[in-house]
N, C-alpha and C positions, 0 to 999 in steps of 0.2 A: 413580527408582522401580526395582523390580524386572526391568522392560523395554529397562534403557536400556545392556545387554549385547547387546541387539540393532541399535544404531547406533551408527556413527560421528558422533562430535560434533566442531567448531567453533566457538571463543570466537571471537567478534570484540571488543575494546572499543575503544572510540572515546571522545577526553577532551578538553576544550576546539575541539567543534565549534561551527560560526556556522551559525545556520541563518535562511534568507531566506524570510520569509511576506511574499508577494506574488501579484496578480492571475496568472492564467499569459501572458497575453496581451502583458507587459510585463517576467517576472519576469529574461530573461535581460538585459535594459538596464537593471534595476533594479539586478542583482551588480554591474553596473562601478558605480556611481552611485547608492548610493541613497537619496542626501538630494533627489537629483531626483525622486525617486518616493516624497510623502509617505507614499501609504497601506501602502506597504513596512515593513515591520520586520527590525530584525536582530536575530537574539537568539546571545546571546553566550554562552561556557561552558559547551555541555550535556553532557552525558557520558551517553553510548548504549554500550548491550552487549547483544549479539545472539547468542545461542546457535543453531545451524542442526545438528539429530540427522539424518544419512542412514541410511533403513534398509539392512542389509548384506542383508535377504531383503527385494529391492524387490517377489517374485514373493507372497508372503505374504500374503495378503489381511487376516490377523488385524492387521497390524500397521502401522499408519500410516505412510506411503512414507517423509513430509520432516516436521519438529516444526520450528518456530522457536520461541522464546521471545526478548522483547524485553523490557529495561528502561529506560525512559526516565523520567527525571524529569517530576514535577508540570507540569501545563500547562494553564492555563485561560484557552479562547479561546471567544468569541461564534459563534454561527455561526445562519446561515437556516438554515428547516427546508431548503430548497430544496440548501444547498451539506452541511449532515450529510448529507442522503441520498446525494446524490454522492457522498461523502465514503467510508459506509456501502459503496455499492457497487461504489468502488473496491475497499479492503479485504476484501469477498466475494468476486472476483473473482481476489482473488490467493491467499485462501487455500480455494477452491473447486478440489475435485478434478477436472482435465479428464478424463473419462473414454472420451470418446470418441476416443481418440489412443493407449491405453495401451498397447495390444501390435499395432498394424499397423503398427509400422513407421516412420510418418509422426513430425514432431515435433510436441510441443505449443505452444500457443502463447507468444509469450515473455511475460513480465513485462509489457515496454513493450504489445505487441498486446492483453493483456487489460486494463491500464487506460484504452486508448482504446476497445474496448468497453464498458468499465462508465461511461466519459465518456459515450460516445455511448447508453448507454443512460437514464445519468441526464435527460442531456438532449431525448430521448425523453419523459419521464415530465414534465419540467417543462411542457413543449409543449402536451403532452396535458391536463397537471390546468390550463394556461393556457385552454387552448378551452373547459376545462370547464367555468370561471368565469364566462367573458364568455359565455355561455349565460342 
């Protein structure tokens, strides 16, 4: 677009990744081994390309700090409504502006710290709509 003289950009691509869908609980005994861990899968071949735009005016307020853009091949997987929404608030979570961090100084929180918050809040939510049921 006509904006994108105001970021610096980063290709990544990535070609014949393996990627391990598994429980988390189990997923790091599952990589060494994972015809030991039926409900594991390995998917094989995928080719991921990640575009990551840094604004050069981070002060800018018109202008979006960080863009990523992701391409990833087709993929159709089942899921509870229970684990999308997890899922869902992972995802929010990371691409949700911390704003209360942006100019005192402090850092914000990483990557890792914000998806165990949108864990621990999914699971929060599951808890609650459980009590709500058995009601």
């Amino acid at each position: 677009g006509h904006d994108d003289r105001y970021y610096n950009s980063l290709l990544l691509e990535l070609s014949e990744v393996r990627m391990l869908l598994c429980e988390r609980s189990y997923c790091h005994k599952a990589a060494q081994d994972v015809s030991a861990y039926p409900a594991s899968k390995m998917v094989d071949d995928i080719r991921i390309s990640i575009c990551m735009d840094n604004s050069i005016a981070p002060s800018n307020s018109a202008l979006t700090r960080t863009k990523i853009r992701v391409a990833l091949p087709e993929l159709s997987v089942n899921f509870s409504s229970l684990k999308y929404g997890a899922i869902m608030d992972i995802l929010a979570s990371i691409t949700a502006e911390d704003t209360t961090h942006q100019n005192d100084g402090r850092n914000s929180p990483s990557l890792q710290e914000r998806q165990e918050r949108a864990l621990e809040d999914g699971e929060r939510k599951r808890e609650k709509k459980e009590k709500k049921e058995k009601k």
